[in-house]
TIMI-880574 format. One record per residue (C-alpha): residue in one letter; x, y, z; residue number from 0. Coordinates in nm, 2 decimals. Each point is the difference from the previous one (the first is absolute). Example, Ala and Ser with C-alpha at 12.3 -4.5 7.8 and 13.67 -1.06 7.14 Angstrom:
REM residues 2
+------+--------+--------+--------+------+
: bami :      X :      Y :      Z : vofi :
+------+--------+--------+--------+------+
:    A :   1.23 :  -0.45 :   0.78 :    0 :
:    S :   0.14 :   0.34 :  -0.07 :    1 :
+------+--------+--------+--------+------+
This chain:
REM residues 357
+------+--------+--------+--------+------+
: bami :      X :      Y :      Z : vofi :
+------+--------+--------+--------+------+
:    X :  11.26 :  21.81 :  14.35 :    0 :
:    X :  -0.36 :  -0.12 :  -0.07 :    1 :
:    X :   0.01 :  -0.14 :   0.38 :    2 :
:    X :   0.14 :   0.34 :   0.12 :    3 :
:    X :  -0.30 :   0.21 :  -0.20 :    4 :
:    X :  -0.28 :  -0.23 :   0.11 :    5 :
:    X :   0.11 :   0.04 :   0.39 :    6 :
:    X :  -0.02 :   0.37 :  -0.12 :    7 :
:    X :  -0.36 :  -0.03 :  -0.14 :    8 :
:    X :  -0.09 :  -0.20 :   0.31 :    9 :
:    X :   0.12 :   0.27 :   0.24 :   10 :
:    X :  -0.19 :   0.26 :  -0.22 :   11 :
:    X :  -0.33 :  -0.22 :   0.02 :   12 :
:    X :  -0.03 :  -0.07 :   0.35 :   13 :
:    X :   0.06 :   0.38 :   0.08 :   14 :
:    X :  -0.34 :   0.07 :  -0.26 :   15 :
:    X :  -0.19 :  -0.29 :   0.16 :   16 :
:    X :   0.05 :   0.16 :   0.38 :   17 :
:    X :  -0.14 :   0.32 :  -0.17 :   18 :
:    X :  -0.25 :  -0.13 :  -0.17 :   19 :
:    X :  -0.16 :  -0.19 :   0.32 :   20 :
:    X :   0.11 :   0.30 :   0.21 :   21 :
:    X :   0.24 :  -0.11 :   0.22 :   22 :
:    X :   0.31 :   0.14 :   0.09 :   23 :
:    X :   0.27 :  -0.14 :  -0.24 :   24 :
:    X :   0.31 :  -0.11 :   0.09 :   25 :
:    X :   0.34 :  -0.19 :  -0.08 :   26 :
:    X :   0.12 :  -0.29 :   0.16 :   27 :
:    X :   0.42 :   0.03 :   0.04 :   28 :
:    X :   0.16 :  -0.27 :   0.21 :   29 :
:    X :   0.17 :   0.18 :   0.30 :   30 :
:    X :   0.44 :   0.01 :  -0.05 :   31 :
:    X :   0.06 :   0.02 :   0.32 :   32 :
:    X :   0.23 :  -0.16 :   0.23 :   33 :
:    X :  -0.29 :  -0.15 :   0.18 :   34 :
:    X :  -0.10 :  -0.18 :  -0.33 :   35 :
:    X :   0.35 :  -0.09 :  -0.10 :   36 :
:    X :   0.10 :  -0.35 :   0.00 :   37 :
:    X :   0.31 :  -0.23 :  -0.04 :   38 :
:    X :  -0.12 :  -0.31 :  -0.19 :   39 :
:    X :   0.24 :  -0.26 :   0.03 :   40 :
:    X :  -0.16 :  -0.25 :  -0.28 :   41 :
:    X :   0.11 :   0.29 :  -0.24 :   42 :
:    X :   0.26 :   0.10 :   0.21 :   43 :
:    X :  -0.11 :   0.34 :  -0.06 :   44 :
:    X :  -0.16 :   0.31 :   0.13 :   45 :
:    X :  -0.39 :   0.05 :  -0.09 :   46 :
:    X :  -0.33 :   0.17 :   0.13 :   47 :
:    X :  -0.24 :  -0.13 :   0.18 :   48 :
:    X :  -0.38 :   0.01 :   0.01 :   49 :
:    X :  -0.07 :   0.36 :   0.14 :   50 :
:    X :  -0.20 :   0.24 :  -0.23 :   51 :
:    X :  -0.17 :   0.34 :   0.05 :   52 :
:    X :  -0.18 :   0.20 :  -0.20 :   53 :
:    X :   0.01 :   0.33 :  -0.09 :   54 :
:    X :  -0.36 :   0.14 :  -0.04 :   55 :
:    X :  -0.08 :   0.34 :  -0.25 :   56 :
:    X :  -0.26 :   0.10 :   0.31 :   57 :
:    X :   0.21 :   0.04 :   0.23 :   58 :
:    X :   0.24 :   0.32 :   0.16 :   59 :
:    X :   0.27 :  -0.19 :   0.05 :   60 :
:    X :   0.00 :  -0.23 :  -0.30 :   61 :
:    X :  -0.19 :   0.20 :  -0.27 :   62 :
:    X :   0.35 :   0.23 :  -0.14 :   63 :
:    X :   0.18 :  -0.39 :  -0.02 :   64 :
:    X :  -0.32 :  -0.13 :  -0.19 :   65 :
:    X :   0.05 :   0.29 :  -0.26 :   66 :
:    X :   0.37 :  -0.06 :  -0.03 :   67 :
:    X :   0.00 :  -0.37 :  -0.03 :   68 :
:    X :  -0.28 :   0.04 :  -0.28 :   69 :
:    X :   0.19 :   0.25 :  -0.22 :   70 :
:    X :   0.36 :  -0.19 :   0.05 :   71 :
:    X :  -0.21 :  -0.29 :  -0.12 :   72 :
:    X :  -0.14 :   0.18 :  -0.31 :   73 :
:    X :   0.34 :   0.15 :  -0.10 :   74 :
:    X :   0.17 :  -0.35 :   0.00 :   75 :
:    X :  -0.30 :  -0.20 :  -0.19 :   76 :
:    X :   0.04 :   0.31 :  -0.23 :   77 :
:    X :   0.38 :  -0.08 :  -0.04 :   78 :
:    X :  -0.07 :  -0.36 :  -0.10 :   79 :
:    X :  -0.26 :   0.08 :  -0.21 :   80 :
:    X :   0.23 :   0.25 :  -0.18 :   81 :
:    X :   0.30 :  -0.19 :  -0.01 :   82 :
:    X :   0.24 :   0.19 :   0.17 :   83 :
:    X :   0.18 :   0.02 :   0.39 :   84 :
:    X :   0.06 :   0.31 :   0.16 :   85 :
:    X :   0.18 :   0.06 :   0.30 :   86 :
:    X :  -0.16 :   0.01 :   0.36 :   87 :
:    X :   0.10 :   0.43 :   0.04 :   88 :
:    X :  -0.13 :   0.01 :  -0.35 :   89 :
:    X :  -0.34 :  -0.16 :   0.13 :   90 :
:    X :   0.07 :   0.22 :   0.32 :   91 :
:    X :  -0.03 :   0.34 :  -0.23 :   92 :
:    X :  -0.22 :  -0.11 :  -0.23 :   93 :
:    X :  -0.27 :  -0.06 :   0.26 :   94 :
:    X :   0.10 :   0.30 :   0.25 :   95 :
:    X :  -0.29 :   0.29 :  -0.03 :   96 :
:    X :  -0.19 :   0.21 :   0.17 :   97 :
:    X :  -0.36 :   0.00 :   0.05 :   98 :
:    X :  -0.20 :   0.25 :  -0.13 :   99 :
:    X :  -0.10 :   0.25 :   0.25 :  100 :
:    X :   0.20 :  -0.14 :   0.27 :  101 :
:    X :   0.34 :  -0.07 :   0.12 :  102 :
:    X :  -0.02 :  -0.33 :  -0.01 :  103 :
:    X :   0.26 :  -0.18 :  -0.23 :  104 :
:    X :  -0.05 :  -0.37 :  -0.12 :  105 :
:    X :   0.35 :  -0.09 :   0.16 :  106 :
:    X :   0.23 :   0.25 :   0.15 :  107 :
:    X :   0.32 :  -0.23 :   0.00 :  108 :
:    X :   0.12 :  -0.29 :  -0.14 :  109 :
:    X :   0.02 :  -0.18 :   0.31 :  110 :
:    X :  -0.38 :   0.00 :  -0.02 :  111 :
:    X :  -0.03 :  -0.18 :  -0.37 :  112 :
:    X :   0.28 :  -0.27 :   0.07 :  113 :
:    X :  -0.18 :  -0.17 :   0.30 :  114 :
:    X :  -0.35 :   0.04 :  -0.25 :  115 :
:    X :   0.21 :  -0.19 :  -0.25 :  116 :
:    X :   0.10 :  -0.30 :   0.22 :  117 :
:    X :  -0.36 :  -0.04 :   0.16 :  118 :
:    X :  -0.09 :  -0.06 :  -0.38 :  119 :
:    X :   0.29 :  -0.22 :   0.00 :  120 :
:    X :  -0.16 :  -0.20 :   0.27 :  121 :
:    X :  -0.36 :   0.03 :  -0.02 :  122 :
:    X :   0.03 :  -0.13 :  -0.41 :  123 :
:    X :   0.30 :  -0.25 :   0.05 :  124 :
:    X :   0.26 :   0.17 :  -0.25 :  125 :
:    X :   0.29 :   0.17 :  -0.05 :  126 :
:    X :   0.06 :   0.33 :   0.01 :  127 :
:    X :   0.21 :  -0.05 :  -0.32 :  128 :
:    X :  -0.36 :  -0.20 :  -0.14 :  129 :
:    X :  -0.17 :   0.33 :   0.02 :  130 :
:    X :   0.27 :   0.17 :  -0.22 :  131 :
:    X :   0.16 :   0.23 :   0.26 :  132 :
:    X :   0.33 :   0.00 :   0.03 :  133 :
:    X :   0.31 :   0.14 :   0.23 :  134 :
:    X :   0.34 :   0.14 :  -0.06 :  135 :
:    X :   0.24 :  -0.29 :  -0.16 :  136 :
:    X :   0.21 :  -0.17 :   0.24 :  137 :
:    X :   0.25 :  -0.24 :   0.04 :  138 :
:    X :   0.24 :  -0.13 :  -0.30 :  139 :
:    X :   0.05 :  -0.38 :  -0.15 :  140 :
:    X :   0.32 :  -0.15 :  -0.20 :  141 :
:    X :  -0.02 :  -0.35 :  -0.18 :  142 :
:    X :  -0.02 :  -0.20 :  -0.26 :  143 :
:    X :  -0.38 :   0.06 :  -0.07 :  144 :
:    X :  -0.24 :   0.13 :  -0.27 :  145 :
:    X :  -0.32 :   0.16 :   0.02 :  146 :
:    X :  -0.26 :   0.13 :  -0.15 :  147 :
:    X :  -0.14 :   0.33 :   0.15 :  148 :
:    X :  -0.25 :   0.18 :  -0.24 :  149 :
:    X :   0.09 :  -0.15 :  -0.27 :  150 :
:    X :   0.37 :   0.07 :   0.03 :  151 :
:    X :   0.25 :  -0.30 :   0.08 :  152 :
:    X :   0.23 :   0.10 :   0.25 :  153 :
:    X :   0.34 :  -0.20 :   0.07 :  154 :
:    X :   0.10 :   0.05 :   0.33 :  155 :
:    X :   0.35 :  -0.12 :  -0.05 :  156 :
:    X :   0.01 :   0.32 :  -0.27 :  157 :
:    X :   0.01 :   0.23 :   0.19 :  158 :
:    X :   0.32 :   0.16 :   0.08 :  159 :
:    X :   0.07 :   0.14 :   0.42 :  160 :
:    X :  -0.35 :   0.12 :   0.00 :  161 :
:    X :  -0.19 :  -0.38 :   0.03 :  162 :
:    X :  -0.39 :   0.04 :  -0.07 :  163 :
:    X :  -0.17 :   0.18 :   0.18 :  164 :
:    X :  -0.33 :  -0.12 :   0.21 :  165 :
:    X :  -0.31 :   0.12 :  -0.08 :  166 :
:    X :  -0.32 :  -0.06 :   0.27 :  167 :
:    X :  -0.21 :  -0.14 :  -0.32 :  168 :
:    X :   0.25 :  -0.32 :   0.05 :  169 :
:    X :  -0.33 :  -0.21 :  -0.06 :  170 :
:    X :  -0.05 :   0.12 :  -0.39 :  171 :
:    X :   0.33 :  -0.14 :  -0.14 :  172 :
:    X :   0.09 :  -0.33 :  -0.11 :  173 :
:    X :   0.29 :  -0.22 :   0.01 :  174 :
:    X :   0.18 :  -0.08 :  -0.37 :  175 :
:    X :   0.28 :  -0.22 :   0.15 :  176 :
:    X :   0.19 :  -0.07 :   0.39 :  177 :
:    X :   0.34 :  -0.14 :  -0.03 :  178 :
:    X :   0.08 :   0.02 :   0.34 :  179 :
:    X :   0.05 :  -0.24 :   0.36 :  180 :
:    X :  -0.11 :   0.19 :   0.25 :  181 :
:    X :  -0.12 :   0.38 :   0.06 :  182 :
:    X :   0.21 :   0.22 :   0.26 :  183 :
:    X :  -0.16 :   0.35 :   0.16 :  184 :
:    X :   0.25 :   0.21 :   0.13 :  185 :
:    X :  -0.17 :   0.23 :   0.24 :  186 :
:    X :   0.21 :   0.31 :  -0.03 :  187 :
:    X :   0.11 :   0.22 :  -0.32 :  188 :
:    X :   0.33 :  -0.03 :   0.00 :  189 :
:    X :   0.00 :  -0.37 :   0.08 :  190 :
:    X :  -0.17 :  -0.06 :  -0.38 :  191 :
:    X :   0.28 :   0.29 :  -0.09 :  192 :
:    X :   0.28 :  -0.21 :   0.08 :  193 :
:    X :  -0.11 :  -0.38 :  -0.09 :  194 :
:    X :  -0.17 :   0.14 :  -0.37 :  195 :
:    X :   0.37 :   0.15 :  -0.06 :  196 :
:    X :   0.18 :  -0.28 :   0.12 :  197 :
:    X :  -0.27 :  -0.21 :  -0.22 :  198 :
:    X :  -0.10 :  -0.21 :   0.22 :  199 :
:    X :  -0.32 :  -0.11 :  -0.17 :  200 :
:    X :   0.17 :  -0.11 :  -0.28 :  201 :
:    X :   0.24 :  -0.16 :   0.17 :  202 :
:    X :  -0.17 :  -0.24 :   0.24 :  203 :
:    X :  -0.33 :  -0.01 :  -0.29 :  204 :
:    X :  -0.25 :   0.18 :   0.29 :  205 :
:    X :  -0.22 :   0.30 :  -0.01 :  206 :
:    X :   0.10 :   0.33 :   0.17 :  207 :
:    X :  -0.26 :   0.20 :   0.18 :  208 :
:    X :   0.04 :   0.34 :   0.19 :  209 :
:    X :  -0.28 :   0.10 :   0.22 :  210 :
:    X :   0.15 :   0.32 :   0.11 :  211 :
:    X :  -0.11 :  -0.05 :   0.32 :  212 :
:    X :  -0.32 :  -0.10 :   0.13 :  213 :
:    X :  -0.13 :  -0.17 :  -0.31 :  214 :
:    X :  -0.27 :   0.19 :  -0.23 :  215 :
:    X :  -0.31 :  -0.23 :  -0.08 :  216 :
:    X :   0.12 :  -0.06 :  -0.31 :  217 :
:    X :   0.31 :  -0.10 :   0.09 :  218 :
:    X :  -0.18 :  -0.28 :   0.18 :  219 :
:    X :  -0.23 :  -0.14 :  -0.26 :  220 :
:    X :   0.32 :   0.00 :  -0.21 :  221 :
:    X :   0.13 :  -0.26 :   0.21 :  222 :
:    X :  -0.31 :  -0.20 :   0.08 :  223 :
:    X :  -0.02 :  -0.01 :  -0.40 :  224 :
:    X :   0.34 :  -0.14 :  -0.02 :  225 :
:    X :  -0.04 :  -0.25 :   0.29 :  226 :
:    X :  -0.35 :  -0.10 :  -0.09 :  227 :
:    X :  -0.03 :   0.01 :  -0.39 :  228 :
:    X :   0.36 :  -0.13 :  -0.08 :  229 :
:    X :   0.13 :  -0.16 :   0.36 :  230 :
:    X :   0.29 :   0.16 :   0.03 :  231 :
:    X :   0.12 :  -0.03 :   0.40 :  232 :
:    X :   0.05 :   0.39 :   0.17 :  233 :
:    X :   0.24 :   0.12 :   0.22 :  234 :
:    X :   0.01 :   0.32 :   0.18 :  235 :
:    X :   0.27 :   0.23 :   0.12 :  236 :
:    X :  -0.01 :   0.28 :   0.23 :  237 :
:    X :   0.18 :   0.18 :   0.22 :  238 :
:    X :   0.07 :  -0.17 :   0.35 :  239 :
:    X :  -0.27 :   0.19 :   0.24 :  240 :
:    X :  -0.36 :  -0.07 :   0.07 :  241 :
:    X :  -0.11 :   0.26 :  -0.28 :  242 :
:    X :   0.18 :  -0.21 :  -0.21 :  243 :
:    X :  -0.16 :  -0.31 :   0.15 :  244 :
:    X :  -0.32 :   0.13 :  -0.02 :  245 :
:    X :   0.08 :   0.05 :  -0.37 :  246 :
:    X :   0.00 :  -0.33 :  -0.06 :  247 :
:    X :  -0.29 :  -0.12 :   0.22 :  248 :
:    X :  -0.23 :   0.28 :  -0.24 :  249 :
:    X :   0.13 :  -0.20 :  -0.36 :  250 :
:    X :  -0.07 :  -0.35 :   0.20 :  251 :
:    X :  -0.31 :   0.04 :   0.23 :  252 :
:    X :  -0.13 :   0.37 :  -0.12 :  253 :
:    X :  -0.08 :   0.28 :   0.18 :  254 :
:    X :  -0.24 :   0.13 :   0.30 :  255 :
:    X :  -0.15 :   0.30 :  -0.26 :  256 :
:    X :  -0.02 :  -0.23 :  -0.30 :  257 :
:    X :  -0.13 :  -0.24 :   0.14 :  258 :
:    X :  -0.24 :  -0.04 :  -0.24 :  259 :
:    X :   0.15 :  -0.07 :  -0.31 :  260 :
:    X :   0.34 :  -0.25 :   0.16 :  261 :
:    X :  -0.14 :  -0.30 :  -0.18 :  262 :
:    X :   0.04 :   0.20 :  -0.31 :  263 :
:    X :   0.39 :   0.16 :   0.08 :  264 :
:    X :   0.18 :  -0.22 :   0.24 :  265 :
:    X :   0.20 :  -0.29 :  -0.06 :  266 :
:    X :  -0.02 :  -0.20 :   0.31 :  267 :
:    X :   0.25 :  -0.21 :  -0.16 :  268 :
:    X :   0.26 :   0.27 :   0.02 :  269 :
:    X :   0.34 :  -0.10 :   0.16 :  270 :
:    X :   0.26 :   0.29 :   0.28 :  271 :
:    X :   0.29 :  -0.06 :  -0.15 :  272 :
:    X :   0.20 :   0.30 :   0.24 :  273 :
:    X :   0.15 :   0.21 :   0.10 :  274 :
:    X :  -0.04 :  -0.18 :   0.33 :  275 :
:    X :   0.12 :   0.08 :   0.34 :  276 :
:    X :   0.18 :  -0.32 :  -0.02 :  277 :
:    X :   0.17 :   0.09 :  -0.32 :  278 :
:    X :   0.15 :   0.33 :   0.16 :  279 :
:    X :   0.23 :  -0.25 :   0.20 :  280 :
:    X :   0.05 :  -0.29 :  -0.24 :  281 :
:    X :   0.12 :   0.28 :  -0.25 :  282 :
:    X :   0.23 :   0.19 :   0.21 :  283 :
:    X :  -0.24 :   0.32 :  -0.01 :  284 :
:    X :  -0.01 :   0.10 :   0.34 :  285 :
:    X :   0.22 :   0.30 :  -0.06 :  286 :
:    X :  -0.30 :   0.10 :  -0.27 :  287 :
:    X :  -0.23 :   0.03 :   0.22 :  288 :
:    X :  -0.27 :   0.27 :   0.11 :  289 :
:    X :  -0.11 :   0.06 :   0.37 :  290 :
:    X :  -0.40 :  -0.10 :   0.03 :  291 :
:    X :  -0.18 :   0.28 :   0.13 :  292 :
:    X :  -0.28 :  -0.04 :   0.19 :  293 :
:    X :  -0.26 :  -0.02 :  -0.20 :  294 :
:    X :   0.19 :  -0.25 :  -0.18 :  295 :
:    X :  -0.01 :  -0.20 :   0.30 :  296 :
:    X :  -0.38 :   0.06 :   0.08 :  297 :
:    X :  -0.13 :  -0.12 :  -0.33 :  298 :
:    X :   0.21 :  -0.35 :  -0.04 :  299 :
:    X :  -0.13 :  -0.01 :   0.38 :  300 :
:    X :  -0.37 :   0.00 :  -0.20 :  301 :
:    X :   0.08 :  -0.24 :  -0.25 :  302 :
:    X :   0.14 :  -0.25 :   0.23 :  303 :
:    X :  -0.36 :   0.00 :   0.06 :  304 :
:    X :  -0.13 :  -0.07 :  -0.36 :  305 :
:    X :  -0.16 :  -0.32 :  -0.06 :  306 :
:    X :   0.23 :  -0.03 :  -0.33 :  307 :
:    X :   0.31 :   0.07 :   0.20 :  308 :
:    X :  -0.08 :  -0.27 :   0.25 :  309 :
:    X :   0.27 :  -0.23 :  -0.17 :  310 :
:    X :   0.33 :  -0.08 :   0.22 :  311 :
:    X :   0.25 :   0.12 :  -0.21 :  312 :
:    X :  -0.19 :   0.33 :  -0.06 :  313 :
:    X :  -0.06 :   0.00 :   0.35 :  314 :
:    X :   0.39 :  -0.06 :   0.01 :  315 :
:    X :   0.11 :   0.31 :  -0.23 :  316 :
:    X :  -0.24 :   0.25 :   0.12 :  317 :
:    X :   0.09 :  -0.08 :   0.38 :  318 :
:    X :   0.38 :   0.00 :  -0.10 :  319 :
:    X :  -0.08 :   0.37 :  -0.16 :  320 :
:    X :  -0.15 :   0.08 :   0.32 :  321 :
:    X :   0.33 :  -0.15 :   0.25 :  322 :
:    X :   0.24 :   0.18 :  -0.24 :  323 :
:    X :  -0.19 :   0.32 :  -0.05 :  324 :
:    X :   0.14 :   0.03 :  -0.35 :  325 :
:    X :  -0.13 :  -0.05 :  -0.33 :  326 :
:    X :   0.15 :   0.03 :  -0.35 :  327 :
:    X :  -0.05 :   0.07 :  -0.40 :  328 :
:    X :   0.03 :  -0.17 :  -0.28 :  329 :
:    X :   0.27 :   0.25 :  -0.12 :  330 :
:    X :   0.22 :  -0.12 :   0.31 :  331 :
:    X :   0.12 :  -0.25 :  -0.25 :  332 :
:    X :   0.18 :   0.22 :  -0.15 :  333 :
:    X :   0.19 :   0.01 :   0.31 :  334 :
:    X :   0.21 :  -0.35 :  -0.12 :  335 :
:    X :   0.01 :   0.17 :  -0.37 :  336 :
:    X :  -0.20 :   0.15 :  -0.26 :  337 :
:    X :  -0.07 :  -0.36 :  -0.15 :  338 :
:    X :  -0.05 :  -0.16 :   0.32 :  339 :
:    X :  -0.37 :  -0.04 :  -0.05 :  340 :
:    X :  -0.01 :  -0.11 :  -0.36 :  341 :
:    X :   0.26 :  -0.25 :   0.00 :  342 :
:    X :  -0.01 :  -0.15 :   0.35 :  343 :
:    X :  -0.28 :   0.08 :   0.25 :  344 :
:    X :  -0.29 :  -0.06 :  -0.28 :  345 :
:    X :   0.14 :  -0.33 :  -0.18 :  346 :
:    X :   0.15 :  -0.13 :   0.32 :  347 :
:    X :  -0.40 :   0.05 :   0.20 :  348 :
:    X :  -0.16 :  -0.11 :  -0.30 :  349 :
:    X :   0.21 :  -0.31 :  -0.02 :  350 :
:    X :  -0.04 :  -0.07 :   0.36 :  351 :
:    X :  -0.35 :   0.08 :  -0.01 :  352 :
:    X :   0.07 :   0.19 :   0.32 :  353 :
:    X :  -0.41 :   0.12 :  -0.02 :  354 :
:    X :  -0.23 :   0.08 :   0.28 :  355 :
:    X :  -0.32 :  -0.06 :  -0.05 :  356 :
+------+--------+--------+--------+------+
């Protein structure tokens, strides 16, 4: 945190030193646009580039952005220095006023503070997390793991159908113990439902992650923890459509609007274990299946085009999904029997290591 508060004390400084010599102040933010996104293939990951602007108190255009990006910026050294986190709507209301004698409010919506948040993000180098806000709880984790989070050790294997739920401050706990081979994310809800009942983790000695979807932020520094601090291998499973593809390219490479942060939550060592298009026939699942719509079509069409994608046997599944026009979940398993996944599909892929990469 001492880091965090001097890049706080810096920003504060430089803004007094314009003043004090008269010129216009201003903050430097490297730009997150698509024009200064790029795919780094050392890293094998998504970063920004060199592009900055700057957002100047003296100007029309700028001067309302200035004010914001200074007060969000005061509230969060103000968390650190007290010690405590506090939501990003929190932050949202505790900074929304009016000016006096005006109309004028400091930030009418939210969707005006969250950007202000990220360009601190980015010009500073941290994590939202680092500046003690935090977002809604999402995504849930089953295994044979202790932590310690506040001072409270957690067993993860403890805790009855619920699992543990995870929190975006993923960064502030530690690891007591891993007993486990490998760590498997299960892209939707009922996916983690059916293999924590079945207990599968405890089963085949792996760690059970549901995103829930499009995985949270914390969801992904989980698993960069658990692939980077304790080298446990990662495999991903989502449902059988480009969403679902896309999924997995956001755990492995990162994302286009976070950018910023993907050498800090993605795991470029991250495996696609299925459901693949492939699968749908070597399982019998064809009569499972779900019409692609359109739009389903047009975006695999887009990530045949991703650099990441480029591979031939991605370029093989999403071309196949295209020629068929179908795509498929992960619960059209069930489809050969309620255990299907658990005890078959899972072990027999994993034992294959049937992976794309």
């Amino acid at each position: 945190m001492k880091e965090i508060k001097k890049e706080f004390s810096q920003l504060g400084e430089k803004v007094l030193t314009d003043i004090e010599k008269k010129e216009n102040p201003y903050i430097e933010i490297p730009i997150r646009g698509l024009s200064n996104i790029i795919f780094d293939k050392k890293t094998r990951q998504l970063s920004l580039g060199n592009k900055t602007s700057k957002r100047y108190y003296f100007n029309v255009a700028h001067s309302k952005k200035f004010m914001q990006t200074l007060m969000v910026a005061s509230f969060s050294k103000h968390l650190i220095d007290e010690g405590i986190h506090t939501s990003i709507r929190d932050m949202y209301y505790n900074l929304k006023r009016t000016f006096p004698e005006s109309n004028e409010n400091t930030f009418d919506e939210q969707t005006e503070s969250d950007p202000i948040i990220v360009d601190l993000e980015v010009a500073m180098d941290v994590l939202r997390e680092q500046l003690h806000l935090t977002t809604d709880r999402k995504g849930i984790v089953a295994g044979n793991v202790v932590i310690i989070d506040r001072g409270d050790s957690i067993d993860w294997s403890k805790l009855g159908s619920g699992g543990w739920s995870i929190p975006s401050t993923v960064d502030e706990i530690d690891f007591k113990s891993v007993d486990a081979d490998y760590v498997l994310v299960v892209e939707k809800n009922a996916g983690f439902e059916r293999l924590h009942e079945d207990k599968f983790w405890q089963k085949n000695k792996c760690i059970l992650i549901g995103t829930g979807g499009q995985p949270s932020r914390g969801c992904r520094l989980l698993i960069q923890r658990l692939n980077g601090e304790h080298k446990l291998p990662v495999y991903v499973m989502t449902d059988s459509d480009s969403y679902g593809f896309y999924i997995y390219s956001v755990i492995k490479f990162g994302s286009m609007g976070l950018a910023h942060v993907s050498d800090r939550i993605s795991t470029p060592e991250v495996k696609f274990l299925g459901l693949t298009v492939s699968d749908i026939f070597e399982y019998d699942l064809k009569k499972a299946t779900i019409k692609a719509k359109d739009v389903d079509i047009k975006r695999a069409k887009e990530l045949l085009k991703y650099e990441w994608f480029q591979k031939p046997r991605w370029q093989k599944e999403i071309n196949l999904m295209i020629e068929k026009g179908i795509k498929a979940e992960i619960e059209a398993l069930s489809h050969r029997g309620l255990k299907f996944m658990s005890e078959q599909y899972l072990p027999e892929k994993i034992k294959k290591k049937d992976f794309l990469d």
